[in-house]
Structures are given as C-alpha cells and as structure tokens.
C-alpha positions in Angstrom: 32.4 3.5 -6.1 28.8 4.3 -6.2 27.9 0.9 -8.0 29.6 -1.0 -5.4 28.3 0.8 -2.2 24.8 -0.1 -4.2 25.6 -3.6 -5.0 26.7 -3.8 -1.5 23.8 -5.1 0.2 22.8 -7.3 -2.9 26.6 -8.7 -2.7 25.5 -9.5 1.0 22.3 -10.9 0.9 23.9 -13.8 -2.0 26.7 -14.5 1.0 23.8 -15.4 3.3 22.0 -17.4 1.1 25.0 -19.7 0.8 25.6 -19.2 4.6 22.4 -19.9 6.1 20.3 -22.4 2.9 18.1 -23.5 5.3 16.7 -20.7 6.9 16.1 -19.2 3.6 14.2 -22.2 2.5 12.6 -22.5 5.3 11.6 -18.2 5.2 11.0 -19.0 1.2 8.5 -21.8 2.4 6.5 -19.7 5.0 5.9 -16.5 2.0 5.0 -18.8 -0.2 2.7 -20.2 2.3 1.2 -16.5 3.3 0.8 -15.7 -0.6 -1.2 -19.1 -1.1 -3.4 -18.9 2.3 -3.8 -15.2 2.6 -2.4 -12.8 0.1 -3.8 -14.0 -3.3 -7.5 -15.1 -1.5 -7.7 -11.3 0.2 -6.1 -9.6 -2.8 -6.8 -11.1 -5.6 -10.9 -11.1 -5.9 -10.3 -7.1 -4.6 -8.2 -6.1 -7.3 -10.3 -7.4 -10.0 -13.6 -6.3 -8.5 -11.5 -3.2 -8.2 -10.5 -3.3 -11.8 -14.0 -3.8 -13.0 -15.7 -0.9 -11.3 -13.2 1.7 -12.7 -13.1 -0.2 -16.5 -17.3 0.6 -15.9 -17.3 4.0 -14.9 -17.7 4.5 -11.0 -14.8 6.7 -10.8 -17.3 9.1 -13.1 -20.2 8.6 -10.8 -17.3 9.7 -7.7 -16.6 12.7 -9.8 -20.2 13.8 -9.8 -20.4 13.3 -6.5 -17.1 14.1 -4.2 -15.5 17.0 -6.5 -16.8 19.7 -3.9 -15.0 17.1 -1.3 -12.0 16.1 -2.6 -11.1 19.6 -4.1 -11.4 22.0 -1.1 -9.4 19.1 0.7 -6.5 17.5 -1.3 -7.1 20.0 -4.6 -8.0 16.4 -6.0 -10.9 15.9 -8.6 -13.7 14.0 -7.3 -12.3 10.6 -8.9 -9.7 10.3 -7.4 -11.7 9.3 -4.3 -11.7 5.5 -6.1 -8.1 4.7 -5.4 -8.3 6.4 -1.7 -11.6 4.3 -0.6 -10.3 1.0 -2.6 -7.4 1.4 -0.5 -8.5 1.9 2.3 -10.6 -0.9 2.2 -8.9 -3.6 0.1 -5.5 -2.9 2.0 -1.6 -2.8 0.1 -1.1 -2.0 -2.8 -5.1 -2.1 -4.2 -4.4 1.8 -3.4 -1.5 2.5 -6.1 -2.7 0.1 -8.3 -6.1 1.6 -8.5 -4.3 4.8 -9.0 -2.6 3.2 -11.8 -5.7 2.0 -13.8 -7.6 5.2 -13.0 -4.3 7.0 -14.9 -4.2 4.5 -17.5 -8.0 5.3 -18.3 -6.8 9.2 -18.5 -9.7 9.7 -15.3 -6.3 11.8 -13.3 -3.9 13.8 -14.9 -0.1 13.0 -13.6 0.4 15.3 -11.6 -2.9 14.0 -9.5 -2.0 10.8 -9.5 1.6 11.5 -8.2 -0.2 13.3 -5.6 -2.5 11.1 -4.5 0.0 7.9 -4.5 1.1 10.1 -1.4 -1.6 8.8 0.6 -4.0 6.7 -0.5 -1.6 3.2 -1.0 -3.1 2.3 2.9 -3.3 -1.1 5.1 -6.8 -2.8 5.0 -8.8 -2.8 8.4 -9.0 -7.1 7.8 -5.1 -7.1 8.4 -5.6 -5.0 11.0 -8.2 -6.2 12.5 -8.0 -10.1 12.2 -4.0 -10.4 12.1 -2.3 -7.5 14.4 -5.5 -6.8 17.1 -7.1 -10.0 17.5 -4.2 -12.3 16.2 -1.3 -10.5 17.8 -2.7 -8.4 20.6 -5.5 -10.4 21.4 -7.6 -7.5 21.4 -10.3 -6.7 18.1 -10.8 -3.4 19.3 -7.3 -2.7 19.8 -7.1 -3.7 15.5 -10.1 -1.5 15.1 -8.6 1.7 16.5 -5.3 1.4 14.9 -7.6 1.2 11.6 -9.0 4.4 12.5 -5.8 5.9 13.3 -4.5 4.7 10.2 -7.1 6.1 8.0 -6.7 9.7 10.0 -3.0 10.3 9.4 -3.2 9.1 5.5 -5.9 11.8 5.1 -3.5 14.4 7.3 -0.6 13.4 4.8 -3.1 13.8 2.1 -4.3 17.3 3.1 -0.8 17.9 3.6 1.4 17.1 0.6 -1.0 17.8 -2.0 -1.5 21.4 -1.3 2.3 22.1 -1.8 3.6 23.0 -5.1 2.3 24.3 -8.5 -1.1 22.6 -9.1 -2.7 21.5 -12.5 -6.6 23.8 -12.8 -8.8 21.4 -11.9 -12.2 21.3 -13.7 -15.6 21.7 -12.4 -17.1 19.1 -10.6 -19.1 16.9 -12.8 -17.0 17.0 -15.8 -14.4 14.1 -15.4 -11.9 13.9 -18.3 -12.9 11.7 -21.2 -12.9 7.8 -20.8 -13.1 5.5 -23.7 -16.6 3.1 -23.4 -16.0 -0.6 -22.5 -18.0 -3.4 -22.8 -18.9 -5.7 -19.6 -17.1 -8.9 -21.0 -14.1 -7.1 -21.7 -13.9 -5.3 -18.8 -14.2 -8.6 -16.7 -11.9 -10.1 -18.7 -9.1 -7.2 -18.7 -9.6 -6.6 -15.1 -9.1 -11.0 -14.0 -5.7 -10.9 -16.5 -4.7 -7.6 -14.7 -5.4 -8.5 -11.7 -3.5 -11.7 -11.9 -0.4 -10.2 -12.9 -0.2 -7.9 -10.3 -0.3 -10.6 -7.4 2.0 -12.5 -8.8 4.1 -9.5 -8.6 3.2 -8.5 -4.6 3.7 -12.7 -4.1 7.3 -12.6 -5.5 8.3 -9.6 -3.9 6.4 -11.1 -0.5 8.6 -14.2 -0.5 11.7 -12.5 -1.5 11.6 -10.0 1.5 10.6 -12.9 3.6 14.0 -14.5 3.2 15.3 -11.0 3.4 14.1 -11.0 7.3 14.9 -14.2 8.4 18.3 -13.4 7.4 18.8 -10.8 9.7 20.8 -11.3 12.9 18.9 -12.6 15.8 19.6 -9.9 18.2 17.7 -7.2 15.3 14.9 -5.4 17.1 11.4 -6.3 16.1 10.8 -2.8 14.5 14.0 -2.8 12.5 12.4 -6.6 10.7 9.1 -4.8 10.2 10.8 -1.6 8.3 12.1 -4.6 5.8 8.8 -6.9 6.1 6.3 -5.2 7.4 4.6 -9.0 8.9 7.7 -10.1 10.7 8.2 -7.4 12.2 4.4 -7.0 14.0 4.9 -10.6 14.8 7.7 -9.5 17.7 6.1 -6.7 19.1 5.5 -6.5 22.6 1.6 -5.9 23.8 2.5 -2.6 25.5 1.8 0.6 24.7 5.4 1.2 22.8 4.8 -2.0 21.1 1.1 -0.7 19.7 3.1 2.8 18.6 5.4 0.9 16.8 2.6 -1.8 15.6 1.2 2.0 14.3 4.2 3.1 12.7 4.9 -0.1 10.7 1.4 -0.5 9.6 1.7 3.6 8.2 5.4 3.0 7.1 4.4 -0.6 5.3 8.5 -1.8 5.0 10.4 -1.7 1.9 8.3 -5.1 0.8 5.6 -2.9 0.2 7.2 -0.1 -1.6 8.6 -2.4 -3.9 5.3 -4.0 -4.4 4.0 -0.3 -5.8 6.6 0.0 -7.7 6.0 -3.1 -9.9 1.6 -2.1 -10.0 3.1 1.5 -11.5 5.9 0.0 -13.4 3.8 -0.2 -17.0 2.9 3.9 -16.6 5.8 7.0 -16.3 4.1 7.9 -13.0 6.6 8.9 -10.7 6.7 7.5 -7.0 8.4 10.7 -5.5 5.9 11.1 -3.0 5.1 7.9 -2.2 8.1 7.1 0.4 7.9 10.6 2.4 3.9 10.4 2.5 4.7 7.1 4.1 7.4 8.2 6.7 5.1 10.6 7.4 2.0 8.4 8.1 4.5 6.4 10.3 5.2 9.0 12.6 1.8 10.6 12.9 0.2 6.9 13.4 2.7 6.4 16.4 1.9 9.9 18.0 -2.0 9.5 18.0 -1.2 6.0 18.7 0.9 6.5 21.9 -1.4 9.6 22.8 -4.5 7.8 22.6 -4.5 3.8 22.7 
C-alpha cells in the first residue's frame, strides 16, 4: 500500500503525458529554453568561479576572519560563511553546492554542514531583481527589497535552527581543519568539470518540473504552481500586496524543483538534507510576514 500511494503521483503524471503531448512539449520546449538563455549563463560561470575560490583556500582566509561572527551567531566556524555569501549572491542551489565542496574538502564537519544547508541554499538578488521586481512587478525597488527580506529571514532561520541540538566543539578561530594543497590548473580544471555536471543536473530537473506545472489544471492558483516550480508560479501573481507576500514566500520556499536540485549537488556526499526543507518553510513564512508588514 505504501509503494502505491507513492507511485501514485508518478502513475499520474505518465497519464498526462499521454493526455495532454502537446502541452508537455510545448512546457519541455520553454525549460529548455530558460536553461539555455538564463540558467546555465547565470549559473554556470558562478559555480565554477565558486568552485575555484574554495579548491584555493578563501574559505581559510573566511575562517581567519568571520569565526568571532559566525560562531556567537549560528555556532558555525568562520568558513562556513563561503556557502552562505556564495548563495546569497549567486542564487539556487550555488548555496548547497558550495556547502557540498566546502565538506568534500573536509573545511565543515557534518554536522555543520547539515546545519548550514538550513539556511544558506538562498535566491540571488539578479532573479529578484531583474525577473520578479522589474520583470513582473514593474518595480526594481520592489525586487530590491524582497532581496533584503530574503536575506533577513535566511539569517533568522540560521540563528534559529543551528542553535538547537547537541553541537560538535568548534575550534578557535583561525585554525580551520586541514585542507589538502591544490595547484591552480587543477583547481580550474576540477572546478569547470564540476561545475558542468551540476547544471546539467538543475537543467534536467528545471525542465522536468516545467512540464510538471503546465500539467496542472487551469483553475490551480498561482501559489499552488510556484510550490511545484517556483518561476511559474511568480509569473501569475497579482501586483498587490498579497501577491508580493506570496511572490515572498515562493522565493523563501523555492518549490520542490529546487529541493530536488540540492538534492542531486549533495547526492555524491552522505550529507543529510534533514534541515533543509523545514529551514525553507520557515524562510517562507517569515519572508511573507515582513513582506506583508513592510512592502
């Protein structure tokens, strides 16, 4: 019984691609479409400029410098402020998969990085920006704030989740754990192949929960699209001030397209993703309470 009621929805989404061929070509057309003219130009240079800074040691130079930050804060040592900035700037996933790499390289002990995959897998502010405020609303500003919003409630859910539970001693600031030398060609070259695998990953899971949306019946709401696909769900949002909380929460939440997507950069490590999908809900609902509060 429990197989079924999970291969449910699978069973389902095969009767609709026999049902309705056309709209999932034509939803398989328009991912592909997005990967090729935004996903793999914004996310692929990121990932291995990304990649390259951690093979080359600036998580050790973030150690020196933000342990007497990030450990009063998120009991975090100071390198694990790599994967919060990177993904705050370079947008989903660069956050998990930065937190991957910086585990690979033995810079965060498990337990951190399970902790800090809470909050620090974040949207980018160009998304924001560009796409929702000045694309959708018509309003840069607008994209600007929800950035800021954003960025406060994953550093709430940060402060929040990581101080619960047993915690690992951390050591003192300024002595990172040991990271094996590499050489600046191999480093370039490790972090282009890496980075390449891992947006072909995002791309296939992109497309897939594209058809996934257009699939849905007509009469689904907006918000219900976007906790699939985060982008076609923004995309029917009303300008209102609702529709900018729920542009919020979708944006904090980042659908199921996006979990999947750090699933597959952490699928090579035996990091577990247990926090990942709660620090999310929360980051939804605190981004649509300062949001309706405040925009």
């Amino acid at each position: 019984m429990k197989k079924l009621l999970l291969s449910a929805p699978f069973l389902l989404f095969a009767l609709l691609l026999l049902l309705r061929p056309a709209e999932a070509l034509s939803a398989a057309q328009e991912g592909l479409l997005l990967c090729f003219r935004s996903i793999i130009p914004s996310l692929f240079p990121m990932m291995v400029v990304t990649g390259l800074l951690l093979r080359l040691g600036a998580a050790d130079c973030l150690q020196r410098v933000l342990s007497p930050l990030m450990g009063p804060l998120f009991q975090l040592r100071g390198a694990c402020a790599a994967p919060l900035l990177m993904g705050l700037v370079g947008g989903y996933p660069v956050g998990a998969d930065s937190v991957a790499q910086l585990y690979r390289q033995g810079l965060c002990t498990k337990g951190e990085a399970e902790r800090l995959l809470s909050f620090c897998n974040n949207c980018g502010p160009a998304f924001l920006l560009s796409y929702v405020g000045g694309g959708l609303f018509g309003s840069t500003l607008l994209g600007c704030k929800l950035f800021l919003l954003h960025a406060l409630s994953a550093l709430a859910v940060g402060a929040l989740l990581c101080r619960r539970g047993r915690r690992e001693p951390l050591p003192l600031p300024g002595r990172p754990l040991p990271q094996k030398a590499v050489s600046l060609p191999l480093a370039f070259t490790r972090s282009v192949t890496a980075a390449l695998q891992s947006v072909l990953q995002i791309c296939a899971f992109v497309t897939l929960f594209a058809v996934a949306a257009a699939l849905l019946p007509e009469s689904a709401p907006p918000f219900a699209v976007g906790l699939l696909e985060m982008t076609s769900g923004l995309s029917g949002l009303p300008d209102t001030r609702a529709g900018h909380a729920m542009a919020a929460a979708l944006v904090g939440f980042g659908g199921l397209s996006v979990h999947c997507q750090t699933l597959a950069v952490l699928a090579d490590t035996d990091i577990d993703p247990r926090l990942h999908f709660p620090g999310k809900v929360l980051q939804a609902a605190l981004s649509a309470a300062l949001a309706y509060s405040f925009l």
